[in-house]
TORLUM-466137 format. One record per residue (C-alpha): x, y, z. Coordinates in nm, 3 decimals, padded with zeros to 5 digits, always signed. Example, Ala and Ser with C-alpha at 12.3 -4.5 7.8 and 13.67 -1.06 7.14 Angstrom:
atom u +01.230 v -00.450 w +00.780
atom u +01.367 v -00.106 w +00.714
***
This chain:
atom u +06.246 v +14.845 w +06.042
atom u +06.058 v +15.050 w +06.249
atom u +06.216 v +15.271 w +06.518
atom u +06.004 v +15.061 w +06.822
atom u +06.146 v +14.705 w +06.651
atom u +06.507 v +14.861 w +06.665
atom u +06.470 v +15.000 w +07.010
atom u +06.331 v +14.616 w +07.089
atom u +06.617 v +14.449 w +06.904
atom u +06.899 v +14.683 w +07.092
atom u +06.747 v +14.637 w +07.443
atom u +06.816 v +14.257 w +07.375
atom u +07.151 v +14.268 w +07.243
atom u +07.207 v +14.507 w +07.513
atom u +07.115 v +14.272 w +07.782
atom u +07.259 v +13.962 w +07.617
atom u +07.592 v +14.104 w +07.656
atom u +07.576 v +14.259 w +07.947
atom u +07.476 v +13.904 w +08.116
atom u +07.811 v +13.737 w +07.960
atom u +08.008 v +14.024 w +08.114
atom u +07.855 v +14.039 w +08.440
atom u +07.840 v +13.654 w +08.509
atom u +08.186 v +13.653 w +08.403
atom u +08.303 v +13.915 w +08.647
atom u +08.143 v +13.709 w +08.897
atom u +08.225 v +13.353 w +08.799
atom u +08.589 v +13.467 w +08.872
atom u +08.513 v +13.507 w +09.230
atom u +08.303 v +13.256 w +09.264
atom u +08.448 v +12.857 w +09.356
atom u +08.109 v +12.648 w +09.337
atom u +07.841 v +12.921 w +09.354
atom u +07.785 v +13.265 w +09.247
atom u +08.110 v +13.507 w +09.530
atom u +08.139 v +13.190 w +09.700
atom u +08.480 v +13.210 w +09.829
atom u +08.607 v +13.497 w +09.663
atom u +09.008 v +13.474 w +09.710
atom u +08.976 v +13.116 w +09.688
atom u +08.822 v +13.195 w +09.326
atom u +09.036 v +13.484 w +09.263
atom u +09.358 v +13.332 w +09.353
atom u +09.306 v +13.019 w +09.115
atom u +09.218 v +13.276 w +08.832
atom u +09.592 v +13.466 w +08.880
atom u +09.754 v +13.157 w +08.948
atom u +09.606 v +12.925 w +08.662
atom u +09.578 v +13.232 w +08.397
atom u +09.784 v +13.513 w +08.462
atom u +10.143 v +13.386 w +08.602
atom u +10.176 v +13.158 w +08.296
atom u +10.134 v +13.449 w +08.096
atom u +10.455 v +13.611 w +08.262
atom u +10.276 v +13.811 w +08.559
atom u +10.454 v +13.850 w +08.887
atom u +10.309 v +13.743 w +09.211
atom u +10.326 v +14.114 w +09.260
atom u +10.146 v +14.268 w +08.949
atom u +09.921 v +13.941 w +08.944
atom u +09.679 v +14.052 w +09.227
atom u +09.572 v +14.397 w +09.120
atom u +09.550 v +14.287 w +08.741
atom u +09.314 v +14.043 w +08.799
atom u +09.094 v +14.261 w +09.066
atom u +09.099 v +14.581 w +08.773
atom u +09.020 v +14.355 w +08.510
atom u +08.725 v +14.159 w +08.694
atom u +08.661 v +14.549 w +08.784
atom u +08.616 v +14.677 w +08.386
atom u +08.471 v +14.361 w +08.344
atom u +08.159 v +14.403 w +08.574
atom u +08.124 v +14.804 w +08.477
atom u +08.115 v +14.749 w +08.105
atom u +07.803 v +14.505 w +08.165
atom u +07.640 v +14.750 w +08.383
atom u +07.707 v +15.040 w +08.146
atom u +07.584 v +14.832 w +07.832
atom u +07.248 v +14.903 w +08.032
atom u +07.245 v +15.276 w +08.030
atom u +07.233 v +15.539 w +07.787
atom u +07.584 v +15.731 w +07.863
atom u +07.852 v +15.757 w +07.594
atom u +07.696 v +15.398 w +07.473
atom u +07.734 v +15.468 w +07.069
atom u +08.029 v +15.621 w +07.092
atom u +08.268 v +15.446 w +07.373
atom u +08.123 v +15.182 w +07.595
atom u +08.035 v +14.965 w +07.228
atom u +08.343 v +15.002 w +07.057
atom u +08.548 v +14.961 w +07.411
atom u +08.337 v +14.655 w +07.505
atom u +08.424 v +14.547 w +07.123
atom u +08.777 v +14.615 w +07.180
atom u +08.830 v +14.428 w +07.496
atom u +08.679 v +14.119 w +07.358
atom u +08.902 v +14.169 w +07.023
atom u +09.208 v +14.153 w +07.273
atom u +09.043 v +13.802 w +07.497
atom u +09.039 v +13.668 w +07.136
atom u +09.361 v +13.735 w +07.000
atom u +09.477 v +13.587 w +07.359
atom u +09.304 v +13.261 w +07.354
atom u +09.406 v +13.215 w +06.962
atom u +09.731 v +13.271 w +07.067
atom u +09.746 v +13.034 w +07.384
atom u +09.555 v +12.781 w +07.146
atom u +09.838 v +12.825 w +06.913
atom u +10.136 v +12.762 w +07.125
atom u +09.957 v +12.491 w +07.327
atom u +09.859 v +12.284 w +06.991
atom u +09.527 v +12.189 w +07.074
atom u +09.183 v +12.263 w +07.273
atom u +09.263 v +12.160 w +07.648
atom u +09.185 v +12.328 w +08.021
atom u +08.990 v +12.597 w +08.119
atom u +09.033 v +12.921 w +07.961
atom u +08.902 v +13.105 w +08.271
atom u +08.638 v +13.304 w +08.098
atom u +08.383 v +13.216 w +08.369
atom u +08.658 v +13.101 w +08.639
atom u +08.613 v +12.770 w +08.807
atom u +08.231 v +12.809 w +08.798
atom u +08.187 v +12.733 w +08.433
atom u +08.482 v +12.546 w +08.256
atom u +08.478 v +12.637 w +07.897
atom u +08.801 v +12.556 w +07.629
atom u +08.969 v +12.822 w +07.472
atom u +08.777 v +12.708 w +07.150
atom u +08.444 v +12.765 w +07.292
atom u +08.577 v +13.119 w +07.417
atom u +08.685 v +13.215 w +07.063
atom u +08.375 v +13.137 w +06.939
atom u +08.143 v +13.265 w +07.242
atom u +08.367 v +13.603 w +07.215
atom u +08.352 v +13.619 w +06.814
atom u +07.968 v +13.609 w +06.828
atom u +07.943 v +13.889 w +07.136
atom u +08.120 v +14.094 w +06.889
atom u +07.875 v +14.012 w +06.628
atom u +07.661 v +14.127 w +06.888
atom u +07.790 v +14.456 w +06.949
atom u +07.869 v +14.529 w +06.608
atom u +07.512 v +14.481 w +06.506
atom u +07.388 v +14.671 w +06.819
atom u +07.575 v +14.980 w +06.736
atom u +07.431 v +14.962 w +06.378
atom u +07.090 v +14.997 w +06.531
atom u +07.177 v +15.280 w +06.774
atom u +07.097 v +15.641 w +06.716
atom u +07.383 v +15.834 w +06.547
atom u +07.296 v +16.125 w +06.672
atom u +07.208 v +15.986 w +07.037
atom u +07.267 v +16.284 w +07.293
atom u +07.622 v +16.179 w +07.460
atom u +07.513 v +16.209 w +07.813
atom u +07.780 v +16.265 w +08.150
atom u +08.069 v +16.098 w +08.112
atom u +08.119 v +16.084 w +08.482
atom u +07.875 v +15.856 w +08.522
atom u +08.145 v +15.641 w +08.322
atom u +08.399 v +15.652 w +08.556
atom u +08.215 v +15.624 w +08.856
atom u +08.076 v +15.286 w +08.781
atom u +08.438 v +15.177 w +08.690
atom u +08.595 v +15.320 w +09.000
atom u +08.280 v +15.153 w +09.221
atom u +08.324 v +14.806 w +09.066
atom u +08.681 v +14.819 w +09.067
atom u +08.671 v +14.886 w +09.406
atom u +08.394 v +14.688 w +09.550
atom u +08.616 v +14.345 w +09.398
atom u +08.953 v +14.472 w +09.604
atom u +08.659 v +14.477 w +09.912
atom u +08.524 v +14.212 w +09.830
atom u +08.846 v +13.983 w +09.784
atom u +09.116 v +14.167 w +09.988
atom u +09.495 v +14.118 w +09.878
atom u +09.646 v +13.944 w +10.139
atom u +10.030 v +14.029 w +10.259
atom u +10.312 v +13.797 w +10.090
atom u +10.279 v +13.426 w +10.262
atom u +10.643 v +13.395 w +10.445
atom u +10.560 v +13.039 w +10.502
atom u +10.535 v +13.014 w +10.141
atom u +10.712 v +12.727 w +09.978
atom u +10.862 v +12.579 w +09.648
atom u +10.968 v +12.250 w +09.514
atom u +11.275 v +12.233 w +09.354
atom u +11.388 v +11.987 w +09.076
atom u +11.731 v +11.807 w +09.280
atom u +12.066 v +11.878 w +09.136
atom u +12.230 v +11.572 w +09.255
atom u +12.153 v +11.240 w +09.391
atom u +12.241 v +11.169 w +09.743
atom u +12.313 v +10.782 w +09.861
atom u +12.279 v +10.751 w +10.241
atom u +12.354 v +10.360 w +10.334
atom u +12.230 v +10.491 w +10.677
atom u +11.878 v +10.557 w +10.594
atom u +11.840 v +10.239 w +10.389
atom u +11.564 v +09.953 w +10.546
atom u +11.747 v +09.693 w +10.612
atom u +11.476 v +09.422 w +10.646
atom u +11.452 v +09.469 w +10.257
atom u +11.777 v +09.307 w +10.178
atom u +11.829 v +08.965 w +10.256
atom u +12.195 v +08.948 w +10.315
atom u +12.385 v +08.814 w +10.588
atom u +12.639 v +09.139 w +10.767
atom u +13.014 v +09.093 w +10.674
atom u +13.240 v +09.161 w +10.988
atom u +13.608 v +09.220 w +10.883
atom u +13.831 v +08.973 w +11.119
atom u +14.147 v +09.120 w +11.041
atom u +14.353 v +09.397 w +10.793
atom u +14.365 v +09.114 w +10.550
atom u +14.021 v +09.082 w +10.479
atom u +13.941 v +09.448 w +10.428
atom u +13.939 v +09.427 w +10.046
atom u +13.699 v +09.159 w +10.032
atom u +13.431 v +09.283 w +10.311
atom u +13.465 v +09.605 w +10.059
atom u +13.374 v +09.363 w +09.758
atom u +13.087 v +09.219 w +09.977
atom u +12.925 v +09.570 w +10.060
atom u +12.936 v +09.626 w +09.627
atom u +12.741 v +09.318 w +09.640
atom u +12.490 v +09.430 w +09.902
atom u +12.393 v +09.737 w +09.725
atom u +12.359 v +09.634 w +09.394
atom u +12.138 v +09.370 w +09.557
atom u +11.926 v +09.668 w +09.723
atom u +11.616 v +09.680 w +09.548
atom u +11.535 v +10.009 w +09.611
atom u +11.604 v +10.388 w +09.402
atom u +11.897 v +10.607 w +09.520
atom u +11.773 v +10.892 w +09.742
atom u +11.644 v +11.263 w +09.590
atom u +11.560 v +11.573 w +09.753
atom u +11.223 v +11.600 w +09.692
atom u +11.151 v +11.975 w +09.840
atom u +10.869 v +11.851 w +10.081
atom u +11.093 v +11.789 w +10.386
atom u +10.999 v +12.099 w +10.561
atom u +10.680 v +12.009 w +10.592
atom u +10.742 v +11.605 w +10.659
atom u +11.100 v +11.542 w +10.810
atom u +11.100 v +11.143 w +10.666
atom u +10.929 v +11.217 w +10.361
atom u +11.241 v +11.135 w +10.156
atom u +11.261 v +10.781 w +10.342
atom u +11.071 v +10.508 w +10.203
atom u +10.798 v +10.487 w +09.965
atom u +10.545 v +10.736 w +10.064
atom u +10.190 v +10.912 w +09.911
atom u +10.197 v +11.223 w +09.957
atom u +09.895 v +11.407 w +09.862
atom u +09.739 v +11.787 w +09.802
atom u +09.388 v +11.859 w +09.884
atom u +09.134 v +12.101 w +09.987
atom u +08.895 v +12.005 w +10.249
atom u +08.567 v +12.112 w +10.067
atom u +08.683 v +11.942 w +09.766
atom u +08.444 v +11.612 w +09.715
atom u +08.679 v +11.498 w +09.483
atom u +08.948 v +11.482 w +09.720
atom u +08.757 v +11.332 w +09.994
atom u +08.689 v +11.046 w +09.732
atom u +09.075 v +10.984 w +09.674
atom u +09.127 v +11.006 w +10.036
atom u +08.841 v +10.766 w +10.102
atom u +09.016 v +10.547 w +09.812
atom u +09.306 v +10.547 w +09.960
atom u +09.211 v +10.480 w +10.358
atom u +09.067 v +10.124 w +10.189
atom u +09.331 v +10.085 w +10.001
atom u +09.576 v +10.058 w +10.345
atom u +09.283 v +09.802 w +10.453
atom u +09.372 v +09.593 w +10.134
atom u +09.691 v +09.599 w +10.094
atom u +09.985 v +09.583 w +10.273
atom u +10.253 v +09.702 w +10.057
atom u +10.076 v +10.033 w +10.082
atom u +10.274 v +10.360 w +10.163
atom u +10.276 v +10.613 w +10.461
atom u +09.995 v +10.856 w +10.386
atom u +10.078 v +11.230 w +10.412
atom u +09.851 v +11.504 w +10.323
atom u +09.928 v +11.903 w +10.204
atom u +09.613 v +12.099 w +10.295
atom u +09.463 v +12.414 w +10.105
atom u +09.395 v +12.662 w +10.372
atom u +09.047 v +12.657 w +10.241
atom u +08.767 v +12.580 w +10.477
atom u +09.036 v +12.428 w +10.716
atom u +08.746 v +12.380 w +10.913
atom u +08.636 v +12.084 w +10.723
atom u +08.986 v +11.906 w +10.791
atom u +08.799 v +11.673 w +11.049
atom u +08.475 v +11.626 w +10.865
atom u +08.718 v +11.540 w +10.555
atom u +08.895 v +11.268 w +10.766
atom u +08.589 v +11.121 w +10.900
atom u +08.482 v +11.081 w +10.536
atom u +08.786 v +10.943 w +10.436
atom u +08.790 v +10.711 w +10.714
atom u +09.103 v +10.747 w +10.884
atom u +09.330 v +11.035 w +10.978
atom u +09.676 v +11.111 w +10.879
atom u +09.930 v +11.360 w +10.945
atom u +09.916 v +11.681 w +10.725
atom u +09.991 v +12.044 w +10.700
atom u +09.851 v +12.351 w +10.593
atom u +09.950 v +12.596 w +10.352
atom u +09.768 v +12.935 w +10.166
atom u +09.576 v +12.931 w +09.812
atom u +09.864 v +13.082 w +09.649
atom u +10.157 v +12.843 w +09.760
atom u +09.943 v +12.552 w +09.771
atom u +09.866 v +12.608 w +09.395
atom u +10.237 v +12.645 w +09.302
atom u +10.340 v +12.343 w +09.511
atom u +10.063 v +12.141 w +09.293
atom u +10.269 v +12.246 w +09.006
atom u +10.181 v +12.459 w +08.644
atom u +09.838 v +12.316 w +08.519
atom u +09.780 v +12.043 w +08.755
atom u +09.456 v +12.044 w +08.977
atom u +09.304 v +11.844 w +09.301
atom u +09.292 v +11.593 w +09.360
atom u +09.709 v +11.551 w +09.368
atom u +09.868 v +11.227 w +09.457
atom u +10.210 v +11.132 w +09.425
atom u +10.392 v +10.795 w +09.461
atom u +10.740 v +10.874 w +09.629
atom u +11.050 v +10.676 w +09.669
atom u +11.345 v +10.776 w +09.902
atom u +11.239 v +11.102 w +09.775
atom u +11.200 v +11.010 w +09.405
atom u +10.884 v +11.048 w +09.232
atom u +10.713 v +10.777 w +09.036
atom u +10.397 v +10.868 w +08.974
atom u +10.150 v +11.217 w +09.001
atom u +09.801 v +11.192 w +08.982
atom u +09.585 v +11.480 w +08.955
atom u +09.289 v +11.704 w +08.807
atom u +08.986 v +11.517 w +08.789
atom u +09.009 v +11.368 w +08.412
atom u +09.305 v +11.207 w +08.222
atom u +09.542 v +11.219 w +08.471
atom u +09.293 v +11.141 w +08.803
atom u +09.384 v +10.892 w +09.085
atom u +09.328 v +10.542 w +08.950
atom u +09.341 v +10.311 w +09.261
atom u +09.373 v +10.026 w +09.033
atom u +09.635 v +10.161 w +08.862
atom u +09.833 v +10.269 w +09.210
atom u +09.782 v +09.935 w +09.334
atom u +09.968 v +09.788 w +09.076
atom u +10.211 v +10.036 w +09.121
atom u +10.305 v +10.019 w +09.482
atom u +10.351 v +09.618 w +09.423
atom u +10.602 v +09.675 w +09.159
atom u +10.979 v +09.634 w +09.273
atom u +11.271 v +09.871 w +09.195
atom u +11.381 v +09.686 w +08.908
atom u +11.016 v +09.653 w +08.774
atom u +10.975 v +10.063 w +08.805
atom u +11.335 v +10.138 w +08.610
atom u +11.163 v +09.897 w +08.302
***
């Protein structure tokens, strides 16, 4: 092979890899489009990837800004001539030794090939499995790459090294600022106990005549009669469900309660599903809505797409993803009960809104829910 081929050859590989590296660094900030909505994008990544692997909400944040950071500079230093043979290769190798031991790992304890890995963020969904093997052959790469580069290439300044680290590092804190701790943040908790409040039960649902006790006499059997007229109470116990801060009566009644973000199309379908569903159907539950605060501007534009407006509240990326709970994605809806939960919908595949399927659910009785 002649020394213009290898040059040729090395120049590709060179570029190939920088490319998956770069796009990478920039699919995690990126929601829809290339740094489109960069702490939206960056957010997601800590939230989705990193706190499941056992990061704080502290640490969390400036891990995932240094590691876009490295990231970005090793694909802009696969492009120059510094140090290249003998540290940005085998480093670049290293790094992508470590994502693969990761995702074999996560593949391992999850028992199969599901979600996004978070590779290329939210911008380009790829399995674990399709990391692995995207990873494995950017080390085949590299490994071939540094065969074909000059042993004894002239080293260069290393401090052209750790200036492009230090500039990319910091141009992604710029670029998606860490915001101060949310104090409006909030979390749903699982309740410890049930709590039965005869006040807050409809009455117009059970079809019982009202026992007045006459006299001392009859005390025992009005008691008897009030057994009778809650056993006949078609209707679950109530729960705390953890969402009463943000809607007082949300524990009262069968409810949907629902978390969106206002850009999302797929949540302005469900919406829009839902508003016709109310048209259709009377046995239909109160609508309430938890908004991202992303693009709250859109909150109107989503409602007049939806076709209806009902009440809501806002809350940050960060709590907003925790309140949707580990692994779940927008759309969410849930079918609540007195505070009880019956059904979640969410993400946009197995487990999407089916307004069928809720339909058939709302109609269903007490009795036909505990089957």
């Amino acid at each position: 092979m002649t020394t213009e081929t290898k040059k040729y050859i090395s120049w590709t590989l060179r570029i190939i890899v920088s490319a998956l590296f770069i796009v990478s660094a920039l699919a995690k900030l990126s929601k829809g489009h290339l740094l489109d909505s960069p702490y939206f994008a960056i957010s997601t990544f800590e939230v989705k990837q990193l706190y499941p692997l056992g990061f704080s909400e502290s640490l969390a944040p400036h891990f995932s800004r240094t590691l876009i950071g490295i990231e970005m500079a090793l694909g802009l230093l696969l492009l120059q001539n510094n140090w290249l043979r003998r540290f940005v290769v085998p480093i670049t190798t290293l790094l992508l030794l470590v994502f693969i031991g990761h995702l074999s790992y996560v593949t391992f304890l999850s028992g199969g090939n599901t979600g996004n890995c978070g590779c290329f963020g939210e911008l380009l969904p790829m399995t674990p499995i399709e990391a692995i093997i995207k990873n494995i052959v950017a080390v085949g790469l590299l490994a071939y790459l540094y065969y074909l580069l000059p042993k004894k290439q002239k080293e260069g300044n290393f401090w052209i090294l750790t200036t492009v680290l230090f500039a990319t590092i910091l141009s992604i804190y710029m670029l998606a600022p860490i915001q101060p701790p949310q104090t409006a943040a909030f979390s749903v908790s699982t309740p410890e106990e049930t709590v039965t409040d005869s006040s807050a039960i409809d009455s117009t649902r059970v079809d019982v005549a009202p026992v007045i006790a006459k006299d001392t006499a009859t005390v025992k059997k009005t008691d008897d009669k009030k057994e009778e007229i809650k056993a006949e109470i078609n209707e679950p116990a109530k729960h705390k469900s953890g969402y009463t801060q943000y809607f007082s009566k949300i524990d009262t009644g069968r409810k949907t309660l629902c978390f969106f973000v206002p850009g999302c199309d797929h949540c302005r379908l469900a919406a829009k599903e839902l508003t016709e569903l109310r048209k259709t159907n009377k046995n239909s539950p109160e609508i309430s809505i938890i908004f991202m605060n992303e693009e709250a501007d859109l909150i109107p534009d989503f409602f007049k797409e939806a076709g209806a407006e009902y009440p809501y509240k806002i809350i940050e990326v960060i709590p907003f993803w925790k309140v949707l709970g580990s692994g779940k994605d927008t759309p969410g809806v849930k079918y609540l009960w007195n505070g009880n939960e019956f059904k979640y919908y969410w993400g946009i595949s197995d487990q999407k809104f089916d307004p069928v399927d809720y339909q058939k659910l709302i109609n269903k009785s007490y009795a036909e829910l505990k089957k």
